[in-house]
C-alpha positions in Angstrom: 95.4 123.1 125.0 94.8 119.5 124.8 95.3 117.1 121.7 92.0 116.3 119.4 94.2 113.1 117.9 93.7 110.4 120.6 97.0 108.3 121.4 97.2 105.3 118.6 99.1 102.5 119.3 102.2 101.8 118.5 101.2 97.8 116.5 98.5 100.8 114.4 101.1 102.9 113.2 103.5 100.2 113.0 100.9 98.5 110.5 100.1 101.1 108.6 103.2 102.0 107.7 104.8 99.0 106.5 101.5 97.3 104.7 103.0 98.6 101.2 106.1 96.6 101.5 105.9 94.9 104.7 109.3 93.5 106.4 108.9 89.3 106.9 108.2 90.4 110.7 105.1 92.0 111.4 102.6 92.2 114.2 99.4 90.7 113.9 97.6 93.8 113.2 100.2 94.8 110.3 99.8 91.3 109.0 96.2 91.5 108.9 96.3 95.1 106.9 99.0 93.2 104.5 96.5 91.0 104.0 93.5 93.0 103.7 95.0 95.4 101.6 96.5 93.2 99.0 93.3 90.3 98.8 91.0 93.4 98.6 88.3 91.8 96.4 88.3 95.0 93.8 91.8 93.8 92.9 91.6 92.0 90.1 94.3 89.7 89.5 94.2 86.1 88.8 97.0 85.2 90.9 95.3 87.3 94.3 92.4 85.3 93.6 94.2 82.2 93.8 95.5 83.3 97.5 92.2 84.6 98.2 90.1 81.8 97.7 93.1 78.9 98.5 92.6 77.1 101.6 95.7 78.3 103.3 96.0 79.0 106.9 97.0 83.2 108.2 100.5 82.6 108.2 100.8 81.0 104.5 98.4 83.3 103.2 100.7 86.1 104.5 103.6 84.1 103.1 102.4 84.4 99.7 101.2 87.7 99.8 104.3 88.6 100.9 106.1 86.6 97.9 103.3 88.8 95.5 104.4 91.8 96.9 108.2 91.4 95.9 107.7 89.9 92.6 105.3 93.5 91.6 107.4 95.4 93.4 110.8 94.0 91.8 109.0 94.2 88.4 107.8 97.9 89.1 111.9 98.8 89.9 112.7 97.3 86.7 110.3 99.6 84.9 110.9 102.5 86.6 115.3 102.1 86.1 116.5 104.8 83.3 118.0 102.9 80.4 121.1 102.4 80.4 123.6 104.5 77.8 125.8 102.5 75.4 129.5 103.0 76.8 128.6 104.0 80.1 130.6 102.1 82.8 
């Protein structure tokens, strides 16, 4: 019985994967979800428009997306961490 999923490529799967939190190297295709995905215009956030509109070239726009992404996501840690009990070690 043959497959109805057609073979993705690896750089797809790759991409989509790591677009939440992407690691500093990424393919082109992953870059461009990155991007996509965090510069979607329904976003509203000041500082995403900023990127979004800016006149940077791929690779700094990436940069600071990428530099967005771990300032939310170290906020979001810091939200989500129990408090801590008095006494505890």
């Amino acid at each position: 019985m043959g497959t109805i999923i057609p073979k993705i490529p690896r750089s797809i799967l790759s991409a989509v994967r790591w677009h939440t939190i992407p690691p500093a190297r990424l393919g082109v295709i992953g870059r461009c979800l990155v991007m996509a995905d965090a510069l979607e215009p329904s976003r509203n956030d000041p500082i995403r428009d900023i990127i979004r509109r800016g006149k940077y070239d791929p690779s700094q726009r990436y940069q600071l997306v990428l530099e967005q992404k771990k300032v939310r996501h170290q906020k979001h840690k810091a939200k989500c961490r129990p408090p801590i009990a008095e006494g505890s070690p």
